[in-house]
C-alpha positions in Angstrom: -32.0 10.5 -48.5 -30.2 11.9 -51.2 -26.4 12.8 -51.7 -24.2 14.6 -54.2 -20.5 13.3 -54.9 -18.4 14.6 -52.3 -21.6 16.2 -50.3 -22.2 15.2 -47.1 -26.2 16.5 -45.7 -27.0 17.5 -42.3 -28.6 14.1 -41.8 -26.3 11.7 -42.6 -23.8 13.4 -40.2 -26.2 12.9 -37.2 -26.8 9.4 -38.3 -26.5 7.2 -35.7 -24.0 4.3 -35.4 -26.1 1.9 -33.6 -29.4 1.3 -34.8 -31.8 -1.3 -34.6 -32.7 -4.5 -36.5 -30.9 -6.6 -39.0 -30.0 -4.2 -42.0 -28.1 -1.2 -42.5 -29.5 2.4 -41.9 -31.5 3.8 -45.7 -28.4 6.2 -46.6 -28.2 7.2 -50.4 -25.6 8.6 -52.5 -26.3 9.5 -56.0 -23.9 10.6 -58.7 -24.8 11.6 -62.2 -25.9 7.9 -63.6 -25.3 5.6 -60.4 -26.2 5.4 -56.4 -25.3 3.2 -54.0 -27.2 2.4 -50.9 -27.0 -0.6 -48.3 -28.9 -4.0 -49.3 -32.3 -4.8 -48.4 -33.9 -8.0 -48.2 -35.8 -7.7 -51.1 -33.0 -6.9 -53.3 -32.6 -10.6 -53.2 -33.9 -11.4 -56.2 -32.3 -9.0 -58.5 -28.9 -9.7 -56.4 -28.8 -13.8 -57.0 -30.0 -13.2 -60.6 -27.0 -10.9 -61.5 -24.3 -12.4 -59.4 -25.6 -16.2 -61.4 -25.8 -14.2 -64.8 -22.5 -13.2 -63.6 -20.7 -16.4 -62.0 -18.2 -16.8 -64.9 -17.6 -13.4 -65.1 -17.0 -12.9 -61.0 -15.2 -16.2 -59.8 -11.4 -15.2 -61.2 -11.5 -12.4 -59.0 -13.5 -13.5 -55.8 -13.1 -15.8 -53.1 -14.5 -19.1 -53.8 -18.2 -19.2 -53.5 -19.8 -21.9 -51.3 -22.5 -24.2 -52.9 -25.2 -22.3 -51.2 -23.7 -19.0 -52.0 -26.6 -17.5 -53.8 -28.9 -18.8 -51.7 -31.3 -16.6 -49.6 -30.3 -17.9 -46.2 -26.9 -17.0 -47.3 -28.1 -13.8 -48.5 -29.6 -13.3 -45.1 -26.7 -13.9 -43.6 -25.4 -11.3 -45.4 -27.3 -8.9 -44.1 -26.8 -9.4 -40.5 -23.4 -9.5 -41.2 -23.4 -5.8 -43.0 -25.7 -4.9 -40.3 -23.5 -5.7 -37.3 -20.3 -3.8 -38.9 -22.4 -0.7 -40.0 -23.0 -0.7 -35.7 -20.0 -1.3 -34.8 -18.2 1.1 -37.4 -16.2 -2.4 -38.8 -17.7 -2.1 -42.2 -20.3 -0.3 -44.7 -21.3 -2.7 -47.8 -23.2 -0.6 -50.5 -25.3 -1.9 -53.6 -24.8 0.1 -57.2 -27.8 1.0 -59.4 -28.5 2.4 -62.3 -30.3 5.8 -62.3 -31.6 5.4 -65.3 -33.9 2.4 -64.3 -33.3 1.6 -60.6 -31.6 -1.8 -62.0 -28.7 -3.7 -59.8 -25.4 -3.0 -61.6 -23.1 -4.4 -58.6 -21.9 -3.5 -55.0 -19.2 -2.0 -53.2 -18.1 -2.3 -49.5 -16.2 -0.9 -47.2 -14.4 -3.5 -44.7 -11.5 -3.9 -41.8 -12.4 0.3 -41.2 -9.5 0.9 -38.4 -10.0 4.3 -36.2 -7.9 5.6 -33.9 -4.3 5.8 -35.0 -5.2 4.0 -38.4 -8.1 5.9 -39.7 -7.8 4.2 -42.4 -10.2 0.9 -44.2 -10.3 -1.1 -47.2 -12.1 -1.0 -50.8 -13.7 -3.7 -52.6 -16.1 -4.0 -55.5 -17.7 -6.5 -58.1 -20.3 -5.6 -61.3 -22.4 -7.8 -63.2 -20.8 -8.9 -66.5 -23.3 -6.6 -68.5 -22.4 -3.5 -67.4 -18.6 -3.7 -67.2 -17.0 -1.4 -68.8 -18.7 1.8 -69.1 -17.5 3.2 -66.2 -20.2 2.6 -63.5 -18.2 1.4 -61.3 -15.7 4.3 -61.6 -18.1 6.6 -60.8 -19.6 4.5 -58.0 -16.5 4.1 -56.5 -16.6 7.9 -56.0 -19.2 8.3 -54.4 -17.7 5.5 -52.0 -14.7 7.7 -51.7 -16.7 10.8 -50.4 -18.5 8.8 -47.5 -15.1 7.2 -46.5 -13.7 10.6 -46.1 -16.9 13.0 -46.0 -19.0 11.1 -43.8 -16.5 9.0 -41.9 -13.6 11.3 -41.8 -11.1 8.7 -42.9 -7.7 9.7 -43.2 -7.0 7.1 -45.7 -8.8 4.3 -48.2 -6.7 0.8 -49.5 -7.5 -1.2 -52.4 -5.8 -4.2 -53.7 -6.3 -6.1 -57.1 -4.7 -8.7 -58.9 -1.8 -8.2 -61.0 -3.8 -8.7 -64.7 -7.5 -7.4 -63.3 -6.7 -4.4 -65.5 -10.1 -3.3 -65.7 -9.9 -2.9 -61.7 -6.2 -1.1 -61.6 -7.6 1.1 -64.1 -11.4 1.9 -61.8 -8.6 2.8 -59.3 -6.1 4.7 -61.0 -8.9 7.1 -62.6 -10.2 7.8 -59.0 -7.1 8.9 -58.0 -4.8 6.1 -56.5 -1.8 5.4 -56.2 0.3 2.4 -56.3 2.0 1.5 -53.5 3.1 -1.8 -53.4 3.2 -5.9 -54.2 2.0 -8.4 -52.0 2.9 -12.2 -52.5 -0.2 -14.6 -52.1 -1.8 -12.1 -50.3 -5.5 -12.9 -50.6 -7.4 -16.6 -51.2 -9.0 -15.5 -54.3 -10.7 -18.8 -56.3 -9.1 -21.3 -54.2 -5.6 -19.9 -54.5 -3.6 -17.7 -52.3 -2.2 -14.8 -55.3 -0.2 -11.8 -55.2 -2.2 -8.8 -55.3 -0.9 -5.3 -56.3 -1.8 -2.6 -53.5 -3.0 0.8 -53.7 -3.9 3.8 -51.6 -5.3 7.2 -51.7 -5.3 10.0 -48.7 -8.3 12.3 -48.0 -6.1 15.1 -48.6 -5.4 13.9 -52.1 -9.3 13.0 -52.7 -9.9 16.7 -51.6 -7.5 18.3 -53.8 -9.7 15.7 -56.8 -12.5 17.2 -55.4 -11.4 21.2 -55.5 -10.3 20.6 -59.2 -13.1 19.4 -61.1 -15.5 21.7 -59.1 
């Protein structure tokens, strides 16, 4: 199943919330040189390889990692864990490849999704130490923003970042968020509670993004 930035097809739509067995229904979004689509089991491999290539680059800006955190029981944990939000409508955890090659460049989810009066859920990303900085994650984190609000019909996405993680203040700035706020020792990231700096963006405001560079 394929998916253009800010597209939504006539089957996603009438996928179904509940589905069966332990991973995530196939959906696929594709933008010009990444896609994201949920985790398999057999990305396993590639995943523990570029998250250990990666440990050094990840742990600053992560919660700490147990010492079996790479392991494929915890990996498989993992995926019952994405599986039961993506029923339940909790949560939608993505992987980000390359188009070029197919190779794993990092992962996106989508957590704490709130309907009702809220409509509303929260962003959060990592990419392997390779390929940061040439704005893959950018444009993944597009495509994320039109299933929150194509697909899902959010009313509103939240990010939150640490104070010096420029490189993620700047993936959300030039998707079109806005700063809203300081949190003191808001999240347990690497075994410390720290202040984060939090951001926001409306569907509205993602739709006028949208209109423009069409």
């Amino acid at each position: 199943m394929r998916e253009r930035a800010g597209d939504v097809s006539s089957n996603l739509l009438r996928l179904p919330r509940l589905f069966a067995g332990a991973e995530p229904p196939q959906t696929r979004l594709v933008g010009r040189r990444v896609s994201l689509r949920p985790p398999l089991r057999e990305d396993y491999d590639a995943w523990a390889r570029l998250r250990e290539v990666s440990r050094k680059f990840l742990k600053p800006w992560e919660p700490t990692w147990s010492p079996d955190a790479l392991s494929r029981a915890a990996y498989r944990q993992r995926l019952f864990h994405y599986a039961a939000e993506w029923r339940t409508g909790q949560g939608y955890n993505f992987l980000l490849f390359g188009n070029h090659d197919n190779a794993l460049i990092g992962g996106i989810g989508l957590s704490q999704v709130r309907h009702g009066v809220a409509e509303c859920g929260s962003l959060g990303y990592w990419m392997g130490e390779h390929y940061a900085g040439q704005g893959y994650m950018t444009e993944g984190l597009a495509l994320m923003l039109g299933f929150a609000f194509g697909r899902l019909k959010l009313h509103r996405a939240e990010a939150a970042c640490l104070p010096h993680n420029a490189a993620s203040r700047a993936v959300l700035m030039k998707n079109g968020f806005r700063e809203e706020g300081y949190a003191k020792e808001y999240l347990c990231i690497d075994g410390l509670w720290q202040d984060h700096v939090l951001f926001a963006i409306l569907r509205d405001e993602w739709a006028a993004r949208i209109s423009e560079d069409r």
